[in-house]
FIDO-860039 format. One record per residue (C-alpha): residue number from 1; residue in one letter; x, y, z. Coordinates in steps of 0.1 Angstrom, whole numbers. Layout:
FIDO-860039
<pt NUM,"a",<X,Y,Z>>
...
This chain:
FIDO-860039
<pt 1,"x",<-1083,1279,1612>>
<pt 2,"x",<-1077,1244,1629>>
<pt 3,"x",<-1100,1247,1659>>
<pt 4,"x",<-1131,1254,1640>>
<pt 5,"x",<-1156,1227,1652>>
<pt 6,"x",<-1156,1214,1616>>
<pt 7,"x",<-1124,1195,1629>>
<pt 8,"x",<-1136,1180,1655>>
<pt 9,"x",<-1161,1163,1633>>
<pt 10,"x",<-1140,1154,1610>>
<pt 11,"x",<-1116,1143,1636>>
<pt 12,"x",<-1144,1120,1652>>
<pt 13,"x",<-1149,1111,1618>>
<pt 14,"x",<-1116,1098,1615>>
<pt 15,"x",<-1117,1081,1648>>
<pt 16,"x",<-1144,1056,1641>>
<pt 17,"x",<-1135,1051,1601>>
<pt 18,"x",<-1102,1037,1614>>
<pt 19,"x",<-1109,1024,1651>>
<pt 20,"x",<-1145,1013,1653>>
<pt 21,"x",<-1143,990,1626>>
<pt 22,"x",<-1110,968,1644>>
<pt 23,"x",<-1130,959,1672>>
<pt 24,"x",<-1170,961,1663>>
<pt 25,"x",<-1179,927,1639>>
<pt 26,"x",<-1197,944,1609>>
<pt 27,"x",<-1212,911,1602>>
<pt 28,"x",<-1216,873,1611>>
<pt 29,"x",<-1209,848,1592>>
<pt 30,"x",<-1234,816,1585>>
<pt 31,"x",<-1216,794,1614>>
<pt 32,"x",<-1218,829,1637>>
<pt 33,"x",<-1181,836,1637>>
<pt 34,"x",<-1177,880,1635>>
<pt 35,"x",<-1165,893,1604>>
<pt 36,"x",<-1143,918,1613>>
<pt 37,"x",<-1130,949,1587>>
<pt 38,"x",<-1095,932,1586>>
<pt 39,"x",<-1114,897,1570>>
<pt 40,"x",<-1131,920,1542>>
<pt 41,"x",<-1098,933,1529>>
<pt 42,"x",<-1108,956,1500>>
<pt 43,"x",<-1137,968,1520>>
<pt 44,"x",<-1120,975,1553>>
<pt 45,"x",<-1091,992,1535>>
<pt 46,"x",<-1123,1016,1520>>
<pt 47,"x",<-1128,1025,1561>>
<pt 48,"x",<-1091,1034,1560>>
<pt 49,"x",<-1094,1054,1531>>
<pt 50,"x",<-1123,1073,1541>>
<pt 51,"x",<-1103,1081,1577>>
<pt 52,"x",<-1074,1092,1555>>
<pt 53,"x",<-1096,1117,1537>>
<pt 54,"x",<-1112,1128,1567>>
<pt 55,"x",<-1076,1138,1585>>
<pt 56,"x",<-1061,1152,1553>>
<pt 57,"x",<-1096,1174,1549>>
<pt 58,"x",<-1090,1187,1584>>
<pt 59,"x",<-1058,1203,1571>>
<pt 60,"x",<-1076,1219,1541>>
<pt 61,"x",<-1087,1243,1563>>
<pt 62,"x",<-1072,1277,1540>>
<pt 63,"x",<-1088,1265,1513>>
<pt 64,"x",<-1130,1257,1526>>
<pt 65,"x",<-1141,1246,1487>>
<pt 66,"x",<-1116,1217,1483>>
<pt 67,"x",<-1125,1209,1522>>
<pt 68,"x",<-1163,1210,1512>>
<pt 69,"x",<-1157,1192,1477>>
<pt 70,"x",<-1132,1158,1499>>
<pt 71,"x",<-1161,1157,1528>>
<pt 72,"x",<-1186,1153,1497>>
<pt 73,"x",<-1161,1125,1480>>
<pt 74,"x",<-1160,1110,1515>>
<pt 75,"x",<-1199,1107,1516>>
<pt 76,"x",<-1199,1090,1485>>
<pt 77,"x",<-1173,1067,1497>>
<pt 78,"x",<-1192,1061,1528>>
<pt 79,"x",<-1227,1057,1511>>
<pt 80,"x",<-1208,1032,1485>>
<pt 81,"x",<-1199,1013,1517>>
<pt 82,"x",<-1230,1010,1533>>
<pt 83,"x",<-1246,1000,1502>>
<pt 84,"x",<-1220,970,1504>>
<pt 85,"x",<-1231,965,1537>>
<pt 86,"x",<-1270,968,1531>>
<pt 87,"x",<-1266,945,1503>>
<pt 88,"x",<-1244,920,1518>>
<pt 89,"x",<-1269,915,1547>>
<pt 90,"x",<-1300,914,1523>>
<pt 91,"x",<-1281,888,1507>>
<pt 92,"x",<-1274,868,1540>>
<pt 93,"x",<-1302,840,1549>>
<pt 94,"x",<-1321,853,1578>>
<pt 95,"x",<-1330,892,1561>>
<pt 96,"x",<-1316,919,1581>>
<pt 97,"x",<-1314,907,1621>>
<pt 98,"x",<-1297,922,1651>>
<pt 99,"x",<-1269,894,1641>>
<pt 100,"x",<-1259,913,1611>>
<pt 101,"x",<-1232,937,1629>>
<pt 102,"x",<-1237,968,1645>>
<pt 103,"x",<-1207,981,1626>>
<pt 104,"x",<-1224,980,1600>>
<pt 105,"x",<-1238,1014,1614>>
<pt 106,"x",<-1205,1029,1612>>
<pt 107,"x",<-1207,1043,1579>>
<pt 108,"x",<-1241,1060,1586>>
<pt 109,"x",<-1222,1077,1619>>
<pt 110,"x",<-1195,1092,1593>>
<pt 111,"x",<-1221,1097,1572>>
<pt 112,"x",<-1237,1122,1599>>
<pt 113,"x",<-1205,1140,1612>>
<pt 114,"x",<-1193,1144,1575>>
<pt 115,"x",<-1229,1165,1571>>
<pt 116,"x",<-1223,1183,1600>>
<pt 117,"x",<-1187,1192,1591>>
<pt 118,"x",<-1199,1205,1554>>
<pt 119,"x",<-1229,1227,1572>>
<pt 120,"x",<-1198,1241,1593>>
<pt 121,"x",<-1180,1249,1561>>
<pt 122,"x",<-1212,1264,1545>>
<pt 123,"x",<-1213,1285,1576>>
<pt 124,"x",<-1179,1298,1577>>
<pt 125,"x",<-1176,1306,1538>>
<pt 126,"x",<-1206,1327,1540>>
<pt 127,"x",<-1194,1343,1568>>
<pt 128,"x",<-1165,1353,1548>>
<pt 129,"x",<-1186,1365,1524>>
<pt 130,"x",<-1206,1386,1538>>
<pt 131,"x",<-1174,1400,1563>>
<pt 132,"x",<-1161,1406,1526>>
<pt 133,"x",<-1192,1424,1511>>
<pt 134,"x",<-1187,1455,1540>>
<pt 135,"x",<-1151,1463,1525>>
């Protein structure tokens, strides 16, 4: 069923995978100029992937194990882009500082809701199971 709450978190997940990173600076460069996911083409195009993922799992919604196995691939993207992220500021001059980007934060957020999302799929699956068990 659509309008399980699982949707909406992958729905907000979606949301700031493809939006937040247009208009949030995920990082300054050396002269201070914001970095912006459109100047870091093949990593932006990974936020865009993972937002993908996140509205095609929301239609997955007969079938909970694929639905659980693409929010676990989309973790793995999003922890694959925050390690990019992590390592691109420890790499920076100046350590990790407020200047870095607060989008950076955005694949922690989808992180989060993806969690959330998989916990709701856990939840409905052994509902299922257990309405199945009394037959």
């Amino acid at each position: 069923m659509i309008q399980r709450i699982q949707t909406l978190y992958l729905a907000l997940t979606a949301v700031f995978s493809a939006l937040l990173p247009l208009f949030i600076p995920l990082m300054s460069s050396a002269d201070g100029a914001a970095t912006f996911a459109l100047d870091l083409m093949p990593w932006g195009a990974l936020f865009f992937v993972s937002a993908a993922l996140a509205l095609g799992t929301i239609f997955l919604y007969k079938n909970r194990q694929n639905q659980f196995v693409f929010n676990r691939l989309n973790i793995i993207l999003n922890l694959f882009l925050l390690g990019f992220f992590v390592y691109r500021s420890l790499s920076l001059s100046g350590g990790a500082s407020p200047e870095k980007g607060i989008g950076m934060l955005i694949p922690v957020l989808s992180i989060v809701l993806l969690v959330l999302a998989n916990r709701a799929i856990k939840k409905d699956e052994d509902l299922v199971k257990s309405v199945d068990r009394l037959r």
